[in-house]
C-alpha positions in Angstrom: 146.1 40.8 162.3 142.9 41.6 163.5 141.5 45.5 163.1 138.8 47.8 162.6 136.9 49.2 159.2 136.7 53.1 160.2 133.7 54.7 159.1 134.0 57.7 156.6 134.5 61.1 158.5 135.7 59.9 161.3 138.4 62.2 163.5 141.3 59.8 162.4 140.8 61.5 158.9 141.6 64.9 160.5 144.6 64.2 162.6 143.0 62.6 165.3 144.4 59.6 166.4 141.3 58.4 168.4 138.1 56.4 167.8 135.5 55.8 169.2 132.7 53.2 169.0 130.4 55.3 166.8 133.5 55.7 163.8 133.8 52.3 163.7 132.1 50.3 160.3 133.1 46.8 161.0 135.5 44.9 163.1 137.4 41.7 161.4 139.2 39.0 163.0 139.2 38.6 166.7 140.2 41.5 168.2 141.5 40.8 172.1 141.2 43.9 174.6 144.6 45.4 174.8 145.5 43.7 171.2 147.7 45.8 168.8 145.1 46.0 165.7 144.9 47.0 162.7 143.1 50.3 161.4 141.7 50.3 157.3 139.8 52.3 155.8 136.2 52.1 154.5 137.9 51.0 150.7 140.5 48.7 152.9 143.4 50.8 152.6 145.8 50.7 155.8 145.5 53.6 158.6 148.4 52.3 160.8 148.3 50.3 164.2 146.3 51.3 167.5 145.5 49.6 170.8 142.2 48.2 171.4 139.9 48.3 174.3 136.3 47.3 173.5 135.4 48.3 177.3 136.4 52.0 176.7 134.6 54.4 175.0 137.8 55.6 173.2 137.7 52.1 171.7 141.4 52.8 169.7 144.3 54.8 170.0 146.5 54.7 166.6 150.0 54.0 167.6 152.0 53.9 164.2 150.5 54.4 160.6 152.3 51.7 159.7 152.4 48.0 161.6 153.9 48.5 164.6 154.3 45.2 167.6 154.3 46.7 171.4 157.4 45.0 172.2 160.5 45.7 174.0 162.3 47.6 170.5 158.9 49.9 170.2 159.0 51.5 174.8 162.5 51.5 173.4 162.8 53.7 171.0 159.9 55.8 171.5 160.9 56.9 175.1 164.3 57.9 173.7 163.2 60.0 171.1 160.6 61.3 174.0 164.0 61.8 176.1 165.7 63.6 173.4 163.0 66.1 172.0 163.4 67.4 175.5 167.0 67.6 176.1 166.9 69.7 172.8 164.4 72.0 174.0 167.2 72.5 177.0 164.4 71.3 180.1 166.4 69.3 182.7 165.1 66.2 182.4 166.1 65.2 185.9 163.1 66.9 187.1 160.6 66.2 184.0 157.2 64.5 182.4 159.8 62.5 180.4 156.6 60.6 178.7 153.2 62.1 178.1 151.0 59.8 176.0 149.8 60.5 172.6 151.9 63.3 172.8 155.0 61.2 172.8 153.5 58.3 170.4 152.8 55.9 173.7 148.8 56.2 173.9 148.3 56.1 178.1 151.6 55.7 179.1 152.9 58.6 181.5 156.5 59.0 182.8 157.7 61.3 185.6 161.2 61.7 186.8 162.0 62.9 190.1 166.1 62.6 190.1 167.0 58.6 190.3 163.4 57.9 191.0 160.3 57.5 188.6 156.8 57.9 188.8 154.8 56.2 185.9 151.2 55.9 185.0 149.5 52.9 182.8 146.7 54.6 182.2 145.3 52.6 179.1 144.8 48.7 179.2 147.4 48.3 176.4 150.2 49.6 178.5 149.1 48.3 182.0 149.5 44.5 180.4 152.7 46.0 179.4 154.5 47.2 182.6 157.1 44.8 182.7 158.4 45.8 179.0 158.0 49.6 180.1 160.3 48.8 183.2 162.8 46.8 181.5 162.6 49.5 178.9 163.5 52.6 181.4 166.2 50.5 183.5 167.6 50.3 180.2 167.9 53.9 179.7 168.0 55.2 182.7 169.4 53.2 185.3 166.7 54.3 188.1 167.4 53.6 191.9 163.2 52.9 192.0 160.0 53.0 189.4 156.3 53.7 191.5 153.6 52.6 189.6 151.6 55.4 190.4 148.0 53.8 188.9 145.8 56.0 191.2 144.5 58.3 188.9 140.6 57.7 188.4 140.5 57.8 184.6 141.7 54.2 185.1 138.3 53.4 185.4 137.2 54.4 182.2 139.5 51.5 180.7 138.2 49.0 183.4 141.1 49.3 185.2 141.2 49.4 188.9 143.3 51.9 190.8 146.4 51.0 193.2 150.2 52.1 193.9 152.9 49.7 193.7 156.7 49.0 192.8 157.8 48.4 189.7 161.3 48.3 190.4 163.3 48.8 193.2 162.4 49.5 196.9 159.7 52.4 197.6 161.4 55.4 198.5 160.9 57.6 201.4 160.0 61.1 200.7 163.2 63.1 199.6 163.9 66.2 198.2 164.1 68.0 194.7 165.1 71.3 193.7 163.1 73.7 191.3 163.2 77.1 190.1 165.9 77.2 192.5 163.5 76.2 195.7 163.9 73.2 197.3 160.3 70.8 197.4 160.1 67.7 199.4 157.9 64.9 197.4 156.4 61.6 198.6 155.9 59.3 195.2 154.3 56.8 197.4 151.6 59.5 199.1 151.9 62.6 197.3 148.6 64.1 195.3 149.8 63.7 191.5 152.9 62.1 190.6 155.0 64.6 192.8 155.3 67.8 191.6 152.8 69.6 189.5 155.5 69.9 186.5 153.2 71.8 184.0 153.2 74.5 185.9 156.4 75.0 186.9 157.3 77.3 184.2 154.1 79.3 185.3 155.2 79.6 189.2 158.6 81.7 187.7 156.3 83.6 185.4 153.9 85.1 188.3 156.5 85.3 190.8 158.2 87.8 188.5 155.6 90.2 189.5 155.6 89.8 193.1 158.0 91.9 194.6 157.1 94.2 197.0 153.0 92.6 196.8 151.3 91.5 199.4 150.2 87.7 197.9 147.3 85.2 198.4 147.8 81.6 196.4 144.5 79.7 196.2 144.8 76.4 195.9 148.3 76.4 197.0 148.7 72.6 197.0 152.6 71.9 198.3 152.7 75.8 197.5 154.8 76.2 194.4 153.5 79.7 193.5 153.9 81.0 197.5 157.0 79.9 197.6 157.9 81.5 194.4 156.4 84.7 195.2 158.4 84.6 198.9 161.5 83.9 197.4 161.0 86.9 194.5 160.3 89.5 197.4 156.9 89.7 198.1 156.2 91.2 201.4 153.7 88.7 202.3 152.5 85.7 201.5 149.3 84.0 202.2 148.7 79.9 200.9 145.1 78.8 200.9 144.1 75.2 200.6 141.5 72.8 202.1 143.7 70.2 202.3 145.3 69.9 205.3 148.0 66.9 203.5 149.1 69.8 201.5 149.1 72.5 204.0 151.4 70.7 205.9 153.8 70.4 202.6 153.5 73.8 202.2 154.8 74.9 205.3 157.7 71.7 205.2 158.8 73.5 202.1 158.7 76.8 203.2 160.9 75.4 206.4 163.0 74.1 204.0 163.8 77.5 201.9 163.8 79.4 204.8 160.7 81.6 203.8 157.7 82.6 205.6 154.3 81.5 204.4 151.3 82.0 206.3 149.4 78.8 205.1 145.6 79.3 205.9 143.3 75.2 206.1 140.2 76.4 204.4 138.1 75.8 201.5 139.2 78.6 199.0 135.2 79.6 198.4 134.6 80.3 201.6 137.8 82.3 202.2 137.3 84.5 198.9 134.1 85.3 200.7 134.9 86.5 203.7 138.7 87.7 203.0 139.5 91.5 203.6 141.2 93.4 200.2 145.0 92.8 201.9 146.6 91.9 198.6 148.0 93.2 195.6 148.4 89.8 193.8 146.1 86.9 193.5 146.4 83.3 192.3 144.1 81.1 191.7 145.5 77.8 190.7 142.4 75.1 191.2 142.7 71.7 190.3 139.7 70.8 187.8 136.0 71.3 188.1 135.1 69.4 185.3 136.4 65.8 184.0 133.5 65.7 181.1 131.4 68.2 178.8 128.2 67.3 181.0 129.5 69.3 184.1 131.4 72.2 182.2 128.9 74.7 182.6 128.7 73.7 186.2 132.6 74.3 186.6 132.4 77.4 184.6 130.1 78.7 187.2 132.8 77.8 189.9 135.5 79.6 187.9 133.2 82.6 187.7 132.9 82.7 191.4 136.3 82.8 192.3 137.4 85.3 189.7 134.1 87.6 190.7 135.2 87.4 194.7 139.2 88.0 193.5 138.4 91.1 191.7 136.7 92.7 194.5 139.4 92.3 196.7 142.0 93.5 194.2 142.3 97.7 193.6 143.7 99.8 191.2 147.0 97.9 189.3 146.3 94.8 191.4 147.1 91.5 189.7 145.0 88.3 189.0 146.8 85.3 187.8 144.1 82.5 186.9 144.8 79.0 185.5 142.4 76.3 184.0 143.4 73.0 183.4 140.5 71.4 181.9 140.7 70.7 178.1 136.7 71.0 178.3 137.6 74.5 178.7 138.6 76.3 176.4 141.2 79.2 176.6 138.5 81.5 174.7 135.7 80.1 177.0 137.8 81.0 180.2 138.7 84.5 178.9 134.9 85.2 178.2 134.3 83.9 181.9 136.7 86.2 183.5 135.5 88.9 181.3 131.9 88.6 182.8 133.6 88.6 186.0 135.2 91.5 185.5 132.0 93.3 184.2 130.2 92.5 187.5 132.8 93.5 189.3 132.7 96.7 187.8 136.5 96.6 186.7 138.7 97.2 183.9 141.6 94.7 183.1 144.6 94.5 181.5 145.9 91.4 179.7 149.6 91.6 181.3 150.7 87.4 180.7 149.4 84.3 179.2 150.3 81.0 180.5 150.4 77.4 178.7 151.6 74.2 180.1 155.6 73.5 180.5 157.5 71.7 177.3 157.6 68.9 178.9 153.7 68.5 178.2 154.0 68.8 174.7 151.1 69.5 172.6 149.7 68.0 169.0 148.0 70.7 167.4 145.5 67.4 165.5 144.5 66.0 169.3 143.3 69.2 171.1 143.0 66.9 174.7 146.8 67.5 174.6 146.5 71.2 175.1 144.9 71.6 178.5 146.8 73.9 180.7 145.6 77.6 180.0 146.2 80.7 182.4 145.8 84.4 182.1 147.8 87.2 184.2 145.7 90.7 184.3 146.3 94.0 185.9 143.1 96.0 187.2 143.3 99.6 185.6 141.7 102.7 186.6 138.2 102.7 185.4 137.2 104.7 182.3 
């Protein structure tokens, strides 16, 4: 089998199961782009197995440390024991990120289920040339009614991949709907932004909504409005959804139809709106999607983040609430707290750390590949200054 020489102190040698073009000492045989290859070391002992794309700057992704064929036995067995780690943790995996990549041993494969229906993502070139195993792999197991390739996501690109929507099994499915946290959410896994649902954050919407009763609420970046709608439902005596799309302002207020709730969902770019917004609430969210996809533009997007957090304080009083997510592994949790704490100081206000919020279980994280942790969010209380 053809493979790769890794240089010494590369990542692989501390956890990581990446490399890149610059950890690489010599390449033997003839390598093929989306070939399973073999890893050695720089005295030739064996590393495991990885997929290989010359074209991508992660040029590997180790898949096994021992050999290890992508066939039919490997989407197999490795999306059951994905299925399985979260049935233990008790998530319902009718509404779940059944698959998430290295996380789950299946480097760029993503796998979203929506009831009978599932959303996947071939997001490396190893797996696209591999859809048909994947499919006949998850009819298998699962029996679905339909499987959308959902291949829109941009970081396609950076495999040289292009980007589209198509069926991998089954006929496309009109948009239905799927309950969560006890709210009912109509989703379009043909149109819909993401893969449906935003199902990291789920967890998160009970969380903040825990606090709402009896607060008057603003949700920026409200998307289909899973916070609002949380909120509403919890008892908060008002509710106000900001987003500048108008595709998910019109979700928000299908959902809210459909939960009988009231949500006054505002079109408008969330900057603009933090401006110019009166101090009506007691409890703010700020849920935006992320302002950085590299290193080069993070202190651009922490500039953003210190925007909005510096215009939410200064509508928020005494024992007001500020719940503010990131989910940008560029970012890190310390590197957002420090960025709402310089908010805070120009805001001339004290706060109080009162949650902290991490991705759902069904995103599970590998404490050797810190890309897998992404999702961080902090609740705070203004206090009375001192």
């Amino acid at each position: 089998m053809a493979g790769l020489i890794i240089a010494p102190r590369a990542r692989i040698f501390h956890g990581h199961e990446w490399i890149y073009a610059t950890e690489i000492k010599k390449t033997f045989g003839d390598p093929q782009p989306g070939d399973v290859i073999t890893l050695k070391d720089f005295r030739d002992r064996p590393l495991g197995s990885a997929i290989y794309n010359p074209h991508s700057q992660i040029v590997a992704r180790r898949i096994s440390r021992r050999r290890q064929d992508l066939d039919l036995d490997f989407f197999t067995r490795r999306i059951r024991q994905a299925i399985e780690h979260r049935t233990r943790l008790g998530l319902d995996t009718t509404l779940c990120r059944l698959v998430w990549s290295e996380s789950d041993g299946i480097p760029g494969l993503i796998i979203d289920r929506y009831g009978s229906h599932l959303a996947v993502q071939t997001l490396t070139l190893a797996m696209d040339q591999r859809r048909e195993l994947i499919r006949d792999a998850l009819v298998a197991l699962l029996e679905p009614t339909s499987i959308v390739l959902r291949n829109d996501a941009p970081i396609r690109r950076a495999e040289g991949l292009e980007t589209n929507i198509e069926m991998l099994h089954g006929e496309p499915p009109a948009p239905y709907v799927v309950r969560a946290n006890d709210l009912d959410f109509e989703i379009d896994l043909m149109d819909g932004q993401k893969t449906g649902l935003y199902l990291d954050q789920l967890h998160s919407h009970a969380e903040v909504a825990a606090l709402a009763k009896g607060r008057r609420v603003l949700d920026c970046f409200s998307n289909q409005g899973g916070f609002a709608l949380a909120c509403a439902k919890a008892g908060a005596t008002q509710v106000t959804a900001v987003d500048v799309s108008p595709t998910a302002c019109d979700a928000a207020r299908r959902n809210a139809e459909l939960n009988g709730l009231t949500l006054d969902v505002i079109e408008h770019n969330v900057f603009d709106f933090l401006k110019h917004a009166k101090p009506d609430y007691d409890l703010i969210i700020l849920d935006p999607p992320s302002f950085t996809r590299n290193k080069k533009t993070l202190s651009d997007a922490m500039r953003g983040y210190k925007e909005i957090h510096l215009r939410s304080l200064k509508l928020l009083d005494k024992e007001g609430i500020l719940s503010t997510f990131c989910c940008s592994h560029h970012a890190s949790r310390e590197l957002f707290q420090s960025n709402l704490v310089d908010a805070s100081v120009d805001a001339k206000k004290s706060l109080r750390l009162v949650a902290e919020h991490t991705q759902r279980q069904d995103h599970p994280i590998l404490i050797s590949i810190p890309e897998t942790s992404y999702l961080k969010g902090l609740t705070v209380e203004v206090i009375a200054a001192r």
